[in-house]
Chimera marker file (.cmm) of the C-alpha trace (Angstrom):
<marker_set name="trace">
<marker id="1" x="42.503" y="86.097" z="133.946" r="1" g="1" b="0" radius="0.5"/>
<marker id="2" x="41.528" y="89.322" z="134.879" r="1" g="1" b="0" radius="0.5"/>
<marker id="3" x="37.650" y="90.413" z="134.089" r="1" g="1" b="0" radius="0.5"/>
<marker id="4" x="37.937" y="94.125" z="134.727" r="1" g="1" b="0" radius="0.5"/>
<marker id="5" x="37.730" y="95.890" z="131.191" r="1" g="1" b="0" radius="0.5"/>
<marker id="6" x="36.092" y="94.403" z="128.802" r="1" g="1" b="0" radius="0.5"/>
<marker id="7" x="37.405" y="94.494" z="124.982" r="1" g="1" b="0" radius="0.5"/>
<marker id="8" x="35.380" y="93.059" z="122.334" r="1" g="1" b="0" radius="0.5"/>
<marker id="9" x="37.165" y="90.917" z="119.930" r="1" g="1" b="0" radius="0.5"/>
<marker id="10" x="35.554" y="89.445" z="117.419" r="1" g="1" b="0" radius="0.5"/>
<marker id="11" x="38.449" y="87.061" z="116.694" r="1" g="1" b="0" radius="0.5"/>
<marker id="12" x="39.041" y="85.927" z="119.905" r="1" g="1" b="0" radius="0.5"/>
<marker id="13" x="35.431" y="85.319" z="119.920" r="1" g="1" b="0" radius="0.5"/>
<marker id="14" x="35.660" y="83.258" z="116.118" r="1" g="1" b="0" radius="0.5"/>
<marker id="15" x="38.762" y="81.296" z="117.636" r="1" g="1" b="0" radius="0.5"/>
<marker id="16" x="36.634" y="79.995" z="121.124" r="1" g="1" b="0" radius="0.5"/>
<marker id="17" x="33.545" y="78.898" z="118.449" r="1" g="1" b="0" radius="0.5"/>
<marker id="18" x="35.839" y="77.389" z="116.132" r="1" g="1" b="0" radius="0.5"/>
<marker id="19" x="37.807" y="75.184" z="118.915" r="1" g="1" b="0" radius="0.5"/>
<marker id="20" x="34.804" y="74.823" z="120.972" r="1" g="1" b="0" radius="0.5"/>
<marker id="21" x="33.241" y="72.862" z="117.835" r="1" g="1" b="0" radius="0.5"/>
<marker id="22" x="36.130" y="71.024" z="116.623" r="1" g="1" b="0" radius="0.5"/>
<marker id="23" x="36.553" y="69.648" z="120.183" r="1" g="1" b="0" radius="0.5"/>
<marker id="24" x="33.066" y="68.717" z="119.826" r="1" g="1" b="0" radius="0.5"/>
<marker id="25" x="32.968" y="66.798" z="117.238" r="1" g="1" b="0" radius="0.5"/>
<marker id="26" x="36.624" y="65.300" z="117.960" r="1" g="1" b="0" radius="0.5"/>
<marker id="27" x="34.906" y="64.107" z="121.495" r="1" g="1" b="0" radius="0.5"/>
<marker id="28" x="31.462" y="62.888" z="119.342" r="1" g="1" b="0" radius="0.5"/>
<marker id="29" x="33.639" y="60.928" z="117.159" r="1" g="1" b="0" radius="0.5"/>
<marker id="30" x="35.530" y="59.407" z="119.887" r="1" g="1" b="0" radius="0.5"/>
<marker id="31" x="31.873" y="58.344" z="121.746" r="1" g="1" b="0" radius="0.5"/>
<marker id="32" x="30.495" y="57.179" z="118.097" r="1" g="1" b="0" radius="0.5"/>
<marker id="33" x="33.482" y="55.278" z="117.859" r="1" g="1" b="0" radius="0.5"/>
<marker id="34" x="33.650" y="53.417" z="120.822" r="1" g="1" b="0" radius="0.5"/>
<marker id="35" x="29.600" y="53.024" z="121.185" r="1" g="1" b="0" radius="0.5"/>
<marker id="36" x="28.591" y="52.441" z="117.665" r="1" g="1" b="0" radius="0.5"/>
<marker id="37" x="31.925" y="51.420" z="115.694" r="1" g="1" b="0" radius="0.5"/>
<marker id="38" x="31.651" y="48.132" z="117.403" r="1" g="1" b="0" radius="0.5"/>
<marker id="39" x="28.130" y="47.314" z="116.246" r="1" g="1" b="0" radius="0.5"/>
<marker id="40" x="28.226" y="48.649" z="112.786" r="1" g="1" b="0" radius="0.5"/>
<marker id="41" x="30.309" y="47.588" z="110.119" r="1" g="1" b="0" radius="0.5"/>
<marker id="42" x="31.418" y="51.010" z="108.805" r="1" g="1" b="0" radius="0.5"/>
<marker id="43" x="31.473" y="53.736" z="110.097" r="1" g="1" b="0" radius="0.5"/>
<marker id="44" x="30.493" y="57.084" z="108.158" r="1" g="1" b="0" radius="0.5"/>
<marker id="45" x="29.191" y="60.839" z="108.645" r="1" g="1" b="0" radius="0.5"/>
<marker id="46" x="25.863" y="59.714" z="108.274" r="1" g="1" b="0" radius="0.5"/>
<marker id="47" x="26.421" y="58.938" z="112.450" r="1" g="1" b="0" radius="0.5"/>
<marker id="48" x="27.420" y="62.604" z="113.213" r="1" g="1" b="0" radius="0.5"/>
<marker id="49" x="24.819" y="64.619" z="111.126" r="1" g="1" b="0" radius="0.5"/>
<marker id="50" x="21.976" y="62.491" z="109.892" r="1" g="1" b="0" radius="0.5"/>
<marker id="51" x="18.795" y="62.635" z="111.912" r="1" g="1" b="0" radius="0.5"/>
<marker id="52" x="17.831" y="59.337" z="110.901" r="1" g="1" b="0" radius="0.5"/>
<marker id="53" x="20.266" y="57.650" z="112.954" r="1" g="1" b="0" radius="0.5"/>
<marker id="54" x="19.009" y="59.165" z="116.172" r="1" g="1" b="0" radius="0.5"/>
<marker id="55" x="15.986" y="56.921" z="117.046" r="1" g="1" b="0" radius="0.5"/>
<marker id="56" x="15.064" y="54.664" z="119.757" r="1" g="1" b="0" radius="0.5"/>
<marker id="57" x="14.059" y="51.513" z="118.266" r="1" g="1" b="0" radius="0.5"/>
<marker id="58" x="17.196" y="50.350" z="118.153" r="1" g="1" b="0" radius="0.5"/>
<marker id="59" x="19.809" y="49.503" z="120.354" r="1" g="1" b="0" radius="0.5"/>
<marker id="60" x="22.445" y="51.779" z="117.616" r="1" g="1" b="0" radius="0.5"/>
<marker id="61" x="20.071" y="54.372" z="118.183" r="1" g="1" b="0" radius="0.5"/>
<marker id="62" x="20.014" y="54.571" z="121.547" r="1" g="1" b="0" radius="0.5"/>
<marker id="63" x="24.607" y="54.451" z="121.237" r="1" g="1" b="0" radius="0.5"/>
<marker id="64" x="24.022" y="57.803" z="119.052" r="1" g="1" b="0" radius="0.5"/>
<marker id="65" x="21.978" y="59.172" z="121.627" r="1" g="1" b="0" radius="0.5"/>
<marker id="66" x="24.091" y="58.511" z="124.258" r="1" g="1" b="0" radius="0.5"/>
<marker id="67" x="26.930" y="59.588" z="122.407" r="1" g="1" b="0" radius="0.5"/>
<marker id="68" x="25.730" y="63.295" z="121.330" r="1" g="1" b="0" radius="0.5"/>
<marker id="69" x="24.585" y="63.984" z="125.118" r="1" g="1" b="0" radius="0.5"/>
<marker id="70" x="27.939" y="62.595" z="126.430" r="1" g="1" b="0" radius="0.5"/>
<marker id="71" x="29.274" y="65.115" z="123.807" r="1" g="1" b="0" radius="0.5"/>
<marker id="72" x="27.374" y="67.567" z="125.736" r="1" g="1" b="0" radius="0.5"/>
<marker id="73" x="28.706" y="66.680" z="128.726" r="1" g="1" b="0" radius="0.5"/>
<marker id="74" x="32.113" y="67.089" z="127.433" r="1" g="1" b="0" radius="0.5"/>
<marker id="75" x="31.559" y="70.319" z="125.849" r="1" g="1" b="0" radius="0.5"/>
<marker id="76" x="30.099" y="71.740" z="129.119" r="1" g="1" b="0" radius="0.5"/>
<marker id="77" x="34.179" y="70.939" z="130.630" r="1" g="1" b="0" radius="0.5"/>
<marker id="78" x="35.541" y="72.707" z="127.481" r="1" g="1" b="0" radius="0.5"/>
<marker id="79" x="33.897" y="75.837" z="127.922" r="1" g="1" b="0" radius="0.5"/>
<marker id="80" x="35.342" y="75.835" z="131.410" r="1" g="1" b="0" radius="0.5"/>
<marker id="81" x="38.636" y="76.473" z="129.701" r="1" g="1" b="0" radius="0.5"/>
<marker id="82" x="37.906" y="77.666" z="126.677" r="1" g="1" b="0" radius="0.5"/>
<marker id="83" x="35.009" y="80.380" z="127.690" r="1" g="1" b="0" radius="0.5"/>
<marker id="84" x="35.373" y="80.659" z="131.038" r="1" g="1" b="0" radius="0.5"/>
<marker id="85" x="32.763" y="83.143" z="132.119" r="1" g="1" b="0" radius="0.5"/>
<marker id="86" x="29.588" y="81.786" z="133.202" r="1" g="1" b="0" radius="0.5"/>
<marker id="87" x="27.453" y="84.618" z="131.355" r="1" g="1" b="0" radius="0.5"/>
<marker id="88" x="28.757" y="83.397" z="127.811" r="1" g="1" b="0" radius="0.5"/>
<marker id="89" x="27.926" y="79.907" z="128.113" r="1" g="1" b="0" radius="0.5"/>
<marker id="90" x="24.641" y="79.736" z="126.767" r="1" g="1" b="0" radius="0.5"/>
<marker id="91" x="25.541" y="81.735" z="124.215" r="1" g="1" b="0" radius="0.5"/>
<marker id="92" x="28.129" y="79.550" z="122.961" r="1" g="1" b="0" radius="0.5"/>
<marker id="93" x="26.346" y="76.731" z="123.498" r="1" g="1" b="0" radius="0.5"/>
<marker id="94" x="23.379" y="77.604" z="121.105" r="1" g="1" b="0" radius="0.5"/>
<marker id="95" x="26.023" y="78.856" z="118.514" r="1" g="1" b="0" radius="0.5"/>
<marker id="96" x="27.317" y="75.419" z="118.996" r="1" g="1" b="0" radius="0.5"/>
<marker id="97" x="23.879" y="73.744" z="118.174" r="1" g="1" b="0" radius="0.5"/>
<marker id="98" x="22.746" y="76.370" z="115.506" r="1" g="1" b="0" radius="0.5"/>
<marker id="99" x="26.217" y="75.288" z="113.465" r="1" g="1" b="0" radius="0.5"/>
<marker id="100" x="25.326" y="72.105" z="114.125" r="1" g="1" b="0" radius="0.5"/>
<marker id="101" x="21.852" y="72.591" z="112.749" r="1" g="1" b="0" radius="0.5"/>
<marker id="102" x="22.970" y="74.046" z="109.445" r="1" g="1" b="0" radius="0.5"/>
<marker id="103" x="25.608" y="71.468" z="108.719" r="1" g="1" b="0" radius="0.5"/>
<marker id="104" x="22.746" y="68.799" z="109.331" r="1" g="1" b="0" radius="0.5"/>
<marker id="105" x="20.217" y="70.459" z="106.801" r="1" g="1" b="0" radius="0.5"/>
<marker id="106" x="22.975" y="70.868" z="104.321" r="1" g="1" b="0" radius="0.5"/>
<marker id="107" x="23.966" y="67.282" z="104.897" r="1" g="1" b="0" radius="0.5"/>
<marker id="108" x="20.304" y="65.072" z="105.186" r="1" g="1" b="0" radius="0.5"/>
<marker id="109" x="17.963" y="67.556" z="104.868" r="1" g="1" b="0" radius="0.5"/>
<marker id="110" x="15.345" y="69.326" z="107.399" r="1" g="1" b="0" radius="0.5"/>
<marker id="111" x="15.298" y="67.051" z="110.618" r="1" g="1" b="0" radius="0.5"/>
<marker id="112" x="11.362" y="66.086" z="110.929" r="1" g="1" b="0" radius="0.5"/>
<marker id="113" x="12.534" y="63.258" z="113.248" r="1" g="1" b="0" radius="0.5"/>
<marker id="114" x="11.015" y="64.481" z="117.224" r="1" g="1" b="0" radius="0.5"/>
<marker id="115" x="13.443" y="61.982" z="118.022" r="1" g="1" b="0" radius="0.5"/>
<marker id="116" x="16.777" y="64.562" z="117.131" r="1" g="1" b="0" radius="0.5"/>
<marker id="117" x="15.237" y="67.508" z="118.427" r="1" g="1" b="0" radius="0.5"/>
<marker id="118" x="14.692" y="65.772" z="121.932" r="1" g="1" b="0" radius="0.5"/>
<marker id="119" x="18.181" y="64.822" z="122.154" r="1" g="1" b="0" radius="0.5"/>
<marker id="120" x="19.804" y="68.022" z="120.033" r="1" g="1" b="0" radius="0.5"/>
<marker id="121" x="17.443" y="70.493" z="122.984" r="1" g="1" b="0" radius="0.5"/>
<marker id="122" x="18.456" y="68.022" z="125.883" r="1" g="1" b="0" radius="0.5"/>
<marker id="123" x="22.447" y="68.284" z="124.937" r="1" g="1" b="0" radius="0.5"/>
<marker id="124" x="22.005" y="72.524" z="124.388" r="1" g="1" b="0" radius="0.5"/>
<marker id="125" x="20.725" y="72.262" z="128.094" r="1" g="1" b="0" radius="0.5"/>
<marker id="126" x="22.850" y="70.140" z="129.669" r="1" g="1" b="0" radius="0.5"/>
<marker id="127" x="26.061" y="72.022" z="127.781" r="1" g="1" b="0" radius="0.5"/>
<marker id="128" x="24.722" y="75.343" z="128.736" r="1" g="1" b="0" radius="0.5"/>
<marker id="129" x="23.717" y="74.551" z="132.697" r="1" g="1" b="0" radius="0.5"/>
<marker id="130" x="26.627" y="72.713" z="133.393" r="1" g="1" b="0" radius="0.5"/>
<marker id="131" x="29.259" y="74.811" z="131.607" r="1" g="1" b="0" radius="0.5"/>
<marker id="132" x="27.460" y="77.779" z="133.484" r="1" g="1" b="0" radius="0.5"/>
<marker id="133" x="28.182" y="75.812" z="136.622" r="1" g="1" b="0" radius="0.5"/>
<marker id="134" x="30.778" y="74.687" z="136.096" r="1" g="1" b="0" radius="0.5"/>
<marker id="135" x="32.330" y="78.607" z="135.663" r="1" g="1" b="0" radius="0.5"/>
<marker id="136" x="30.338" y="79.656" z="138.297" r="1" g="1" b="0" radius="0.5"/>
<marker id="137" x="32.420" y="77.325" z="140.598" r="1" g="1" b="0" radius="0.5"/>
<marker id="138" x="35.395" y="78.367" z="139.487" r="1" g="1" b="0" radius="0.5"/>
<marker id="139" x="34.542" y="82.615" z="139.773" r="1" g="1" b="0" radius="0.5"/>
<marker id="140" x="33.340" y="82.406" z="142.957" r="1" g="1" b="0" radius="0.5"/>
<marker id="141" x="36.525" y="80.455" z="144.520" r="1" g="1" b="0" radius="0.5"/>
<marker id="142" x="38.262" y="82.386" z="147.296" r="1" g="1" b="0" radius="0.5"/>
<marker id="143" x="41.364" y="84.301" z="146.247" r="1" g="1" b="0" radius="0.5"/>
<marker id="144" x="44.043" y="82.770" z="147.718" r="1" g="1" b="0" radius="0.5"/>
<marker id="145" x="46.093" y="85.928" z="149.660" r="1" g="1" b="0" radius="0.5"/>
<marker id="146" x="49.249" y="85.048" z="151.359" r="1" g="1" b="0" radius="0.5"/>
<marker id="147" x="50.049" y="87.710" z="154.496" r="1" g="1" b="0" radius="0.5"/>
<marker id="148" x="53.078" y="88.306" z="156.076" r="1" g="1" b="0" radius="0.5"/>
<marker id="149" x="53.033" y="89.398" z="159.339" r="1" g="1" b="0" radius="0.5"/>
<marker id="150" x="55.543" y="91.395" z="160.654" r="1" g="1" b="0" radius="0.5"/>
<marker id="151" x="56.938" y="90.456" z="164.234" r="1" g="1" b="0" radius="0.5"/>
<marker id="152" x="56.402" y="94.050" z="166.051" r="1" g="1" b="0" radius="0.5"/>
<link id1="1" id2="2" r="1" g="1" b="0" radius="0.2"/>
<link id1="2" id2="3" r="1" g="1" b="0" radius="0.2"/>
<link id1="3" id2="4" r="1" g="1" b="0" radius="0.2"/>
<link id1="4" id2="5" r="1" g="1" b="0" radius="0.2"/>
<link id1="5" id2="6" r="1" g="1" b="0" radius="0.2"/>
<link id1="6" id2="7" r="1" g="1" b="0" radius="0.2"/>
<link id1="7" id2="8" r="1" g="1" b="0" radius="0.2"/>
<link id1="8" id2="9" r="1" g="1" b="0" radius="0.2"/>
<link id1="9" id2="10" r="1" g="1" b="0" radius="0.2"/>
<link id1="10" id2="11" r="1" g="1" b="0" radius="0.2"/>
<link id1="11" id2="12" r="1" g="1" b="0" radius="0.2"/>
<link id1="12" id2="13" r="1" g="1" b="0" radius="0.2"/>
<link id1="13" id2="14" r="1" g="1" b="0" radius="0.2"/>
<link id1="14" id2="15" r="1" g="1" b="0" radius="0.2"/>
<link id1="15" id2="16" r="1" g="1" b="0" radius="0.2"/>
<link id1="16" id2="17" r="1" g="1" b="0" radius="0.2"/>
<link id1="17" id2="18" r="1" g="1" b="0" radius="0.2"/>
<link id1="18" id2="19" r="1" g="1" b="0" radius="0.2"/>
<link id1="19" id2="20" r="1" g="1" b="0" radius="0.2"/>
<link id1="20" id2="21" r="1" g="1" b="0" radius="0.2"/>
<link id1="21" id2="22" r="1" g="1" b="0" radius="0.2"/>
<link id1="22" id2="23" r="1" g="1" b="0" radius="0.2"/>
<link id1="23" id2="24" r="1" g="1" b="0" radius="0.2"/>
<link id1="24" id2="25" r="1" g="1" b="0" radius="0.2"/>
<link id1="25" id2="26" r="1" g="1" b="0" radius="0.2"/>
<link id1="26" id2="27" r="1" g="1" b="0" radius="0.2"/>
<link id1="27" id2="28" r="1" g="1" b="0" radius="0.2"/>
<link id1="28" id2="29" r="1" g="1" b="0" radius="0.2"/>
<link id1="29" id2="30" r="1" g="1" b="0" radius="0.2"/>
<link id1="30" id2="31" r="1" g="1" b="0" radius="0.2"/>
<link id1="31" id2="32" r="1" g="1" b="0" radius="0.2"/>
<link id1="32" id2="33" r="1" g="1" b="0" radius="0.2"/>
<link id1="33" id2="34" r="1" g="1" b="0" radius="0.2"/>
<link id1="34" id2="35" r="1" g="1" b="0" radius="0.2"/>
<link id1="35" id2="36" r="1" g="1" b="0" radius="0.2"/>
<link id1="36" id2="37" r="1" g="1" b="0" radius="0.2"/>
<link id1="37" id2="38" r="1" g="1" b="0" radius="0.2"/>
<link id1="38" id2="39" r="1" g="1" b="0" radius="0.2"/>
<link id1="39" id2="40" r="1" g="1" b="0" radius="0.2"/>
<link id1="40" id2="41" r="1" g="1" b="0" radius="0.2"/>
<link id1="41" id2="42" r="1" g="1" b="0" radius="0.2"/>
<link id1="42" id2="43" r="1" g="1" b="0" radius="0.2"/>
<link id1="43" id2="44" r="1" g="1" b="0" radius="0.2"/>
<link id1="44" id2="45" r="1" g="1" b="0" radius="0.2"/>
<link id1="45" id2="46" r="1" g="1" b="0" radius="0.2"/>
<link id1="46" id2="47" r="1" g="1" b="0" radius="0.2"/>
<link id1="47" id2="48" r="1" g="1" b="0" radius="0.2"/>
<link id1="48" id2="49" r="1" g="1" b="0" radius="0.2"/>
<link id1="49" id2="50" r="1" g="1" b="0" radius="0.2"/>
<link id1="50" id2="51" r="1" g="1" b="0" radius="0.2"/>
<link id1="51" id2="52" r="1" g="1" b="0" radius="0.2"/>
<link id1="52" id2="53" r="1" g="1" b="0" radius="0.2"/>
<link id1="53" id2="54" r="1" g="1" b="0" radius="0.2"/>
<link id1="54" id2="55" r="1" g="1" b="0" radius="0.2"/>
<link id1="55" id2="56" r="1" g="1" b="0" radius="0.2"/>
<link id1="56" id2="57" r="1" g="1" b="0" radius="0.2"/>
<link id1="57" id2="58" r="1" g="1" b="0" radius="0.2"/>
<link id1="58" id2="59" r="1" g="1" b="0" radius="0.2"/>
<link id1="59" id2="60" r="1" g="1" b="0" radius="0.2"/>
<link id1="60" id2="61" r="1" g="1" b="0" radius="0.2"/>
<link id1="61" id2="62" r="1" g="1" b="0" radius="0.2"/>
<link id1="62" id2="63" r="1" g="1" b="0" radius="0.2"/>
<link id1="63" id2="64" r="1" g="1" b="0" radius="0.2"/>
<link id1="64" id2="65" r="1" g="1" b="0" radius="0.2"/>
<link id1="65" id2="66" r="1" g="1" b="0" radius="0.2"/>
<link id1="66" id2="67" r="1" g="1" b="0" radius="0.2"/>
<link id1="67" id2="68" r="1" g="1" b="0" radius="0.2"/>
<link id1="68" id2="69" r="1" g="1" b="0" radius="0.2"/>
<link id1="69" id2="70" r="1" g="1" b="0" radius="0.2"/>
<link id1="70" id2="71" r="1" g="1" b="0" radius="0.2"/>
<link id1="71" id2="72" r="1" g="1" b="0" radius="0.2"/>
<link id1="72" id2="73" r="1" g="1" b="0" radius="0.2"/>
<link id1="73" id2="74" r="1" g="1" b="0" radius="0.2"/>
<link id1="74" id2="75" r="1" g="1" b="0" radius="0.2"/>
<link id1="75" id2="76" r="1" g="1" b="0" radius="0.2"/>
<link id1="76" id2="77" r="1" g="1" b="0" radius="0.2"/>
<link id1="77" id2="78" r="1" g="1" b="0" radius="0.2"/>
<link id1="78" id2="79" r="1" g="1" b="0" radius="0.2"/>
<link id1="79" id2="80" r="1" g="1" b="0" radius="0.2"/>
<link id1="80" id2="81" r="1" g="1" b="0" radius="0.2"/>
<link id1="81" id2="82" r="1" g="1" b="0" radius="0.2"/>
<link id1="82" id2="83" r="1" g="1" b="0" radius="0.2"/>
<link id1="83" id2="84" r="1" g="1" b="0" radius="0.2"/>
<link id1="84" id2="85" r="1" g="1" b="0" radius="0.2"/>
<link id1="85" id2="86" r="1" g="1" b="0" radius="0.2"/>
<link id1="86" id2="87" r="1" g="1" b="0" radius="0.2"/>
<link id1="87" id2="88" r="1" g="1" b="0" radius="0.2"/>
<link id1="88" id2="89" r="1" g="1" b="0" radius="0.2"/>
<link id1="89" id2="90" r="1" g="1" b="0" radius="0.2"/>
<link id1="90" id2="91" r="1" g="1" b="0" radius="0.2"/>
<link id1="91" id2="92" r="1" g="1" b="0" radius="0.2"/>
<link id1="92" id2="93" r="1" g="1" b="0" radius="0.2"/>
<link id1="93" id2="94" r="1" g="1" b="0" radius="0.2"/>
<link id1="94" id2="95" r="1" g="1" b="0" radius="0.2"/>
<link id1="95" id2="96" r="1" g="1" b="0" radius="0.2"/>
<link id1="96" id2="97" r="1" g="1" b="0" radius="0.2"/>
<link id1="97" id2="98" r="1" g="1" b="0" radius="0.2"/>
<link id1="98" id2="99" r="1" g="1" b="0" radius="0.2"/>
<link id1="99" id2="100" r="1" g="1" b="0" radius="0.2"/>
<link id1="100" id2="101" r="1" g="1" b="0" radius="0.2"/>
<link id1="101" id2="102" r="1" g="1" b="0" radius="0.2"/>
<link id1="102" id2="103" r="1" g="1" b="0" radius="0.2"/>
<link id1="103" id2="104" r="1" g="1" b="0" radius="0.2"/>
<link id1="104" id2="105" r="1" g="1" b="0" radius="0.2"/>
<link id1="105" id2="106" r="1" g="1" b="0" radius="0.2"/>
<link id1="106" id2="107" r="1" g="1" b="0" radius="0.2"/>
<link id1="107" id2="108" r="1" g="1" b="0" radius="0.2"/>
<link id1="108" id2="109" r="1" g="1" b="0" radius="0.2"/>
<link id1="109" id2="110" r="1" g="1" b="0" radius="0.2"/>
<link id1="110" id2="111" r="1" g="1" b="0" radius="0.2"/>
<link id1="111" id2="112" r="1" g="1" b="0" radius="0.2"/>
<link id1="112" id2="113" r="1" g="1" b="0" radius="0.2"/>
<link id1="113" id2="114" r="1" g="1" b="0" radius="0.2"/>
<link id1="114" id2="115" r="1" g="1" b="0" radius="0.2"/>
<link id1="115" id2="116" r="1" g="1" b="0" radius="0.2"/>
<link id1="116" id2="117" r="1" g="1" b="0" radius="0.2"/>
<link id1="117" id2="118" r="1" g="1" b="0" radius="0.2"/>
<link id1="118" id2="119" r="1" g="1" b="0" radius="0.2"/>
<link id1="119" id2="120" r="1" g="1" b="0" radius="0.2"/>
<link id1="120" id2="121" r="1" g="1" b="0" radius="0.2"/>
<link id1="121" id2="122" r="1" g="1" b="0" radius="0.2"/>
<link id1="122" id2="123" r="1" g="1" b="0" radius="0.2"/>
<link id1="123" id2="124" r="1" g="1" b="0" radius="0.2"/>
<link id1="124" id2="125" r="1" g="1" b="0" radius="0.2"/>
<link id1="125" id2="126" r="1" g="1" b="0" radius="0.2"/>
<link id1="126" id2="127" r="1" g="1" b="0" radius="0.2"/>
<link id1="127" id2="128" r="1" g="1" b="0" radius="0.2"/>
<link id1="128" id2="129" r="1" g="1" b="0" radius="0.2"/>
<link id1="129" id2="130" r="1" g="1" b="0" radius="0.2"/>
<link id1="130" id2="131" r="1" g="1" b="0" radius="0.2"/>
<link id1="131" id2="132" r="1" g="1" b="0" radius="0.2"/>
<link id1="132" id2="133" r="1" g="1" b="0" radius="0.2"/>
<link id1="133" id2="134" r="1" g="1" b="0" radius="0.2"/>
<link id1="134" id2="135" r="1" g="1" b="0" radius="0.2"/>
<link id1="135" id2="136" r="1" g="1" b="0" radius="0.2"/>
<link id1="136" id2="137" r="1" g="1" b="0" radius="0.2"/>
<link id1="137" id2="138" r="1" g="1" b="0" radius="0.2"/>
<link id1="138" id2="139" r="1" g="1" b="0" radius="0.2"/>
<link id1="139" id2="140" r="1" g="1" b="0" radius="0.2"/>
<link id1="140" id2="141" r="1" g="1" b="0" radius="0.2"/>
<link id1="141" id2="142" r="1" g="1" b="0" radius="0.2"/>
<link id1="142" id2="143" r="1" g="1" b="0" radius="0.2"/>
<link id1="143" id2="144" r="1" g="1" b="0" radius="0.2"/>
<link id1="144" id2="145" r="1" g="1" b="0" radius="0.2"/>
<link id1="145" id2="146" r="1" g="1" b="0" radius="0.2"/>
<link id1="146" id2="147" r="1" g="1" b="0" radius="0.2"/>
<link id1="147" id2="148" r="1" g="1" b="0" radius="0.2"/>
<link id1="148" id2="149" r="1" g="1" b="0" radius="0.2"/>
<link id1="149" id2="150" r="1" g="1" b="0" radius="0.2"/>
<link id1="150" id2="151" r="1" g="1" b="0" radius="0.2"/>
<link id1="151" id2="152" r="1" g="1" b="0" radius="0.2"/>
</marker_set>
């Protein structure tokens, strides 16, 4: 990767959102799966975008919590590869949530639960700080150079 001149593409830029939230949710239905699949008897949508189901008076709840901010975790690694630059990371983080925000309106209404906002605000910061550095690791590793000396 080279960072030297900068080009703006707006596609390139649609493409990382797009992936970045499909991975998302592909890694927050794994977690829901595995966390709350096994104490629920179906499993539906109402899990991934329902505020209601984010609470902590019940042991569910608290898998749906954990879920969503191990989501965040995992997001964090994907913008390592996806983003890679530490500056864009919050950025595409909060794009991240803000999508995530609409689809929940559109899907159970306004969330009024204090409950989802703690855990939606907690999983924007952990996504953002650790994807930042997480790249920040990686841009400041040495340069590997190999040198040949010459015999003379």
């Amino acid at each position: 990767m080279f960072y030297g001149a900068v080009v703006w593409d707006p596609w390139l830029i649609v493409g990382q959102i797009v992936c970045l939230q499909c991975l998302y949710y592909i890694t927050l239905g794994m977690f829901l799966s595995l966390l709350v699949g096994t104490r629920v008897s179906r499993m539906s949508l109402v899990y991934f975008f329902d505020y209601v189901t984010i609470t902590t008076s019940t042991i569910t709840g608290w898998c749906v919590i954990a879920s969503f901010l191990f989501s965040s975790l995992a997001g964090a690694v994907y913008m390592l590869y996806l983003i890679e630059r530490a500056k864009k990371c919050l950025d595409f983080s909060a794009t991240l949530y803000i999508i995530h925000l609409f689809i929940c309106i559109v899907f159970g209404g306004w969330p009024s639960s204090i409950t989802w906002w703690i855990v939606q605000g907690t999983g924007i910061a952990v996504m953002a700080l650790l994807g930042e550095y997480l790249c920040i690791k990686r841009e400041l590793r040495e340069i590997p150079i190999t040198r040949y000396r010459s015999n003379v």
